[in-house]
N, C-alpha and C positions, 0 to 999 in steps of 0.2 A: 805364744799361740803357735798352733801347728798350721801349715798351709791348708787352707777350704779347699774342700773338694766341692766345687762349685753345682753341679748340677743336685746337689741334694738341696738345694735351697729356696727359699721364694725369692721373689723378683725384687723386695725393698733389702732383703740380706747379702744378694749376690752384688747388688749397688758398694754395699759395705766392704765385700771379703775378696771378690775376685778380682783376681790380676796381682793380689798382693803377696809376699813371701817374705815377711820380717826378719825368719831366722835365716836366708839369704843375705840377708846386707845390715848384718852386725844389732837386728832384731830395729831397727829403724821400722817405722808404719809404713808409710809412705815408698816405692819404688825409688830407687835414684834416676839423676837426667846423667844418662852417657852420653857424652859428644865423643864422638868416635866415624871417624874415617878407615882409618888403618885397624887392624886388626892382629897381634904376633899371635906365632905360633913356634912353641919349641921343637919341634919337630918334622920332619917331611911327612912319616906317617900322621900325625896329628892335623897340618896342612892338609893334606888330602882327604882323610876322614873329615874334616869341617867343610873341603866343598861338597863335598859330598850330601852333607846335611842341611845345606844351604839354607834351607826353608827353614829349620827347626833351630838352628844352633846360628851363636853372635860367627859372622864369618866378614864381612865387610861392612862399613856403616850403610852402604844402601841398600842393604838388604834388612839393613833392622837393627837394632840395640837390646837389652832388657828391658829400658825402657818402653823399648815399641811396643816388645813381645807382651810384656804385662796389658800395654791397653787393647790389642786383640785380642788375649787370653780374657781378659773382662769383658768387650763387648760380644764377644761369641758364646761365651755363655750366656749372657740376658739375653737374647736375640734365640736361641736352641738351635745354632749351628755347630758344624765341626771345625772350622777355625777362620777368623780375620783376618784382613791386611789392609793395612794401613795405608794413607795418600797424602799426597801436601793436599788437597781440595774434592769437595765433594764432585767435582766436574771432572778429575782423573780418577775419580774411581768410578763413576760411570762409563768412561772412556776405556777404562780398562778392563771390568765386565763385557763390555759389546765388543773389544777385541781381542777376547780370549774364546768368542764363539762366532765369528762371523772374518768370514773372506770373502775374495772376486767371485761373484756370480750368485751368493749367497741373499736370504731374502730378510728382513725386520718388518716385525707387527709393532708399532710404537703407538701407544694410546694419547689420543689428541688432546687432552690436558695436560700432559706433560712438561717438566720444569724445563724452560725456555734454552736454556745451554745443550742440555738434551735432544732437543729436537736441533738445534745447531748442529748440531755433531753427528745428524742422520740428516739431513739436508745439504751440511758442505762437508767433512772429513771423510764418513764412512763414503758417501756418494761419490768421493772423488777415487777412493779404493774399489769402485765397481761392487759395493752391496747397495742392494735394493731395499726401498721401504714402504710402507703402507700405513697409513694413518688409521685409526679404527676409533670408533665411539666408546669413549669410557661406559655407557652403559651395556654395552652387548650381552656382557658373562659366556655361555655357552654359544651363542649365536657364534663367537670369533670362528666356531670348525668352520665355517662357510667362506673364511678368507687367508685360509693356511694353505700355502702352495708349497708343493714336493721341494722347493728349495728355500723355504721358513726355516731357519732356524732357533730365532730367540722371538718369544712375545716377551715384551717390555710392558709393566704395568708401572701404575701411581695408586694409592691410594690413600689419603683422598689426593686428588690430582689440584695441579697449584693453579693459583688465582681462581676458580670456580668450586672445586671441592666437592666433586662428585665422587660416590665411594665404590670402587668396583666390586663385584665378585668374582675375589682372587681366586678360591677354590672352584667353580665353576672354568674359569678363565682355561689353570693349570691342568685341569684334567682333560679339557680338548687339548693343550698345546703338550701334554704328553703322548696322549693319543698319538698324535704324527711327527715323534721323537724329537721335539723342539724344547726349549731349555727356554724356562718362567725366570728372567729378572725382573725384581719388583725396586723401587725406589721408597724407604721405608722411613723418610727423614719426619713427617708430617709425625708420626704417633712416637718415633723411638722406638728402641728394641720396647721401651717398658708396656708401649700400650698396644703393640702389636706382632704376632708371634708369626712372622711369615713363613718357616719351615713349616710348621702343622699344621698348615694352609696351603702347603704345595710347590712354594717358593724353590727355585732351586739356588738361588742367587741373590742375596738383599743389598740394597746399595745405600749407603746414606752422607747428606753430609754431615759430618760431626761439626763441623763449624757451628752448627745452630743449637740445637739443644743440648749435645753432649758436650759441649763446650761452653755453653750457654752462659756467655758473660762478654762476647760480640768481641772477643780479642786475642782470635786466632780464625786459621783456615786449617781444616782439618776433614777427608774423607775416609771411607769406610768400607770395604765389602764383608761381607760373610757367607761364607759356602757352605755347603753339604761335603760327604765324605769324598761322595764322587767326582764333585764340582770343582776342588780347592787345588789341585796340582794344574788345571787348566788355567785356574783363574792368577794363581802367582807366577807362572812362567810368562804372561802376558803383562803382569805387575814390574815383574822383571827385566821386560825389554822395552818398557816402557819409563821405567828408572825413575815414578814421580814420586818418589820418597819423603816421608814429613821429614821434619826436624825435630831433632827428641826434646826441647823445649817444648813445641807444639801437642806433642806425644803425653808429657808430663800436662801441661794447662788440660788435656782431655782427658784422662786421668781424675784428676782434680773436679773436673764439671761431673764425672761418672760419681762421684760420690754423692751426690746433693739432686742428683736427675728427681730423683724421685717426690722430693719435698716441692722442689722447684716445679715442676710437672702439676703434682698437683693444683697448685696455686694458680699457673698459667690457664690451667682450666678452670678454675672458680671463676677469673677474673674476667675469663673469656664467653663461658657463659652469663657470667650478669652481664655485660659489654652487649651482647647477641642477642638475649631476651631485649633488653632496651630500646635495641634499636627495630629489634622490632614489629616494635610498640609506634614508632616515629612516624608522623602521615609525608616524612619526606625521603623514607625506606621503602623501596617497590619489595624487595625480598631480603633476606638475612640467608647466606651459605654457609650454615655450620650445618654438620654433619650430627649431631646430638643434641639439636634440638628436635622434638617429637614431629613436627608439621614437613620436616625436612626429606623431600624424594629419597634418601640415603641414609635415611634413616635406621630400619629396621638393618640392613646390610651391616650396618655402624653397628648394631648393638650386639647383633647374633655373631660379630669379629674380633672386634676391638674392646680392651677394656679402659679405653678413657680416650679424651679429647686434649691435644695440645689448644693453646693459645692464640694459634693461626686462622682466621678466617674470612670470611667474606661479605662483602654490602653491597645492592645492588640501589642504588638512586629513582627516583624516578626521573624523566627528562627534567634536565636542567644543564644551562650552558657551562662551557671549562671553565669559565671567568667567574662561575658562581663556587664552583667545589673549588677552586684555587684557592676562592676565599674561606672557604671553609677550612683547609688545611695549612695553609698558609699563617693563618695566627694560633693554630693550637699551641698550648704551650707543653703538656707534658705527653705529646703525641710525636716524635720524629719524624722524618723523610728519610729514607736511607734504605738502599737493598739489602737482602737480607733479611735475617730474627732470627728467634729463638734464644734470644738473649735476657737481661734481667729491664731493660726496656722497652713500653709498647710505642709501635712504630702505624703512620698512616700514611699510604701511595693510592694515587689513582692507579688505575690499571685499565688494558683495551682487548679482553679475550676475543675480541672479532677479530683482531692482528693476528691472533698464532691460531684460527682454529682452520683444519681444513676440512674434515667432515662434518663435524658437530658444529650446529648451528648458534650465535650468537648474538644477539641485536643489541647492534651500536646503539642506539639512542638511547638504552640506559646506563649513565656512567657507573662506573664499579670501584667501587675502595677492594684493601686487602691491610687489613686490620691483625694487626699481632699485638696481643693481651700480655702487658709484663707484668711486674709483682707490685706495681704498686697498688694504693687503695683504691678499688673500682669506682666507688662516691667522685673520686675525685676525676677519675677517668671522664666518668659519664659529663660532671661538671664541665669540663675543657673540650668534649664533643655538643654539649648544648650550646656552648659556648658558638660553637663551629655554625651548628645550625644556625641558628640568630643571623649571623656573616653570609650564610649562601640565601638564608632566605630575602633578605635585605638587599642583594643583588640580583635574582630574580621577581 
């Protein structure tokens, strides 16, 4: 086969074809893993032409392998960006996004459901670098022009935003924050490139961690940006001097997870929605936070954006004490504790969104799960959650 030219393709094909080059490496399927530090070059002029191209061509191992370059070259095509780069973790390539467009004196619009390392990282790193931040209501959409000051330069979105799962309007969002020449990163780990197309949404920046879905078998760390044409020599010179490079092992297992996204994806959502209709159904569920169920505030946003739901979502309890949901979690049997998802098992934490929110309001007294749907048989899911009930009712 001859190498895909990857944007002519649908999204279950690109899964398939991009990032690969068989008649490159002796027609093998598969990419190989280069371990590679050093780098020769037979020549001065050759040396110099390869720093030169630093970004595009193998030139030192911390700037990339074939290995690497294949899984950017795949994720930037599902995703409809102009090119990837690659992280040891979804939390350096957030980090490396927001400092490839923010310095001293400079200001961040960061939406208050945001994933918890995130707000970390605008609360003590950037704030100890003299940028400024502003917490804003995941629902605003347009309303954000009203808190963009002459020195905004990046609004940061989620969609849907972690532990609650409100689903923003990116395309509203982006057209004020371009208005006042500020630069949209979105954090896009929640749908994948597959179920969410943030460039033709306005995104200039998509961040995700591949750890979870794209890798999605809980046994690597792995981050992701992807940029626009304008975006990308900003965003790897930042990549750059920040040197958090995967490992082309890590690089290959994501790789690997990109071929299967799609089957797997689906099923996360099958499983995730019978899991959510379920509960509820429960008289001991105040609300369900899936974004694709119909009754859901974020709903219609969800539908007219995205074309599908990950596995990820949300329970809200009615009052009831920690010692009664302890009990309920505590004996599941094919339910985990563990941070994290997106892997090929589902996972149950309590969670305390009144801890991280500063504008958007949240009331303690209802405890909150953050439920991840894996592949197993939902029958059996739901079995090990009634299960649960029984245990919390029995101690309230």
């Amino acid at each position: 086969m001859t190498k895909a030219k990857p944007k002519r393709y649908k999204p279950d094909t690109l899964l398939s074809v991009a990032g690969r080059d068989p008649q490159a490496n002796f027609g093998i399927v598969n990419p190989p893993v280069y371990h590679a530090s050093t780098v020769l070059f037979p020549t001065v002029a050759a040396l110099n032409n390869a720093r030169d191209s630093r970004f595009t061509e193998v030139f030192y191992g911390r700037h990339g392998t074939p290995t690497t370059f294949a899984l950017e070259e795949a994720v930037a095509a599902l995703e409809g960006g102009h090119r990837a780069i690659a992280f040891g973790s979804g939390k350096a390539a957030v980090l490396a996004a927001l400092f490839a467009f923010l310095k001293t004196g400079d200001h961040l619009l960061l939406v208050d459901n945001a994933y918890g390392p995130t707000r970390a990282l605008a609360k003590h790193t950037l704030a100890r670098f003299g940028v400024e931040h502003t917490f804003y209501d995941p629902l605003i959409g347009g309303g954000i022009a009203a808190l963009i000051q002459p020195n905004t330069k990046v609004v940061f979105t989620e969609s849907p935003g972690s532990l609650t799962f409100e689903v923003q309007d990116i395309p509203a969002i982006a057209k004020a924050a371009h208005a006042a020449g500020a630069v949209v990163i979105m954090d896009n780990t929640w749908a994948s490139p597959l179920f969410f197309q943030p460039f033709a949404h306005g995104v200039d920046v998509s961040v995700q961690a591949a750890t979870k879905y794209i890798v999605g078998h809980a046994d690597a760390m792995l981050g992701l940006v992807v940029t626009t044409a304008e975006t990308y020599r900003t965003v790897r010179l930042a990549a750059e001097e920040l040197g958090a490079s995967p490992g082309p092992d890590d690089c290959y297992v994501g790789l690997r997870g990109l071929r299967t996204l799609g089957v797997r994806l689906r099923r996360h959502q099958e499983v995730g929605l019978a899991l959510a209709r379920w509960l509820g159904a429960r008289p001991e569920v105040s609300r369900v936070l899936h974004p694709a169920l119909p009754n859901d505030p974020g709903h219609a946003l969800w539908r007219r954006d995205f074309s599908g739901a990950s596995g990820l979502f949300g329970g809200v309890l009615e009052p009831v004490s920690d010692q009664a949901v302890a009990a309920m979690l505590d004996g599941l049997e094919l339910f985990g504790m563990g941070y994290s998802w997106g892997g090929y098992e589902s996972l149950a934490i309590p969670t305390e969104p009144h801890k991280m929110r500063a504008v958007s309001e949240w009331d303690p007294r209802y405890p909150c799960l953050r439920i991840h749907a894996g592949l197993e048989d939902a029958d059996d899911l739901i079995e090990d959650l009634e299960r649960g009930f029984e245990r919390l009712n029995a101690m309230h």
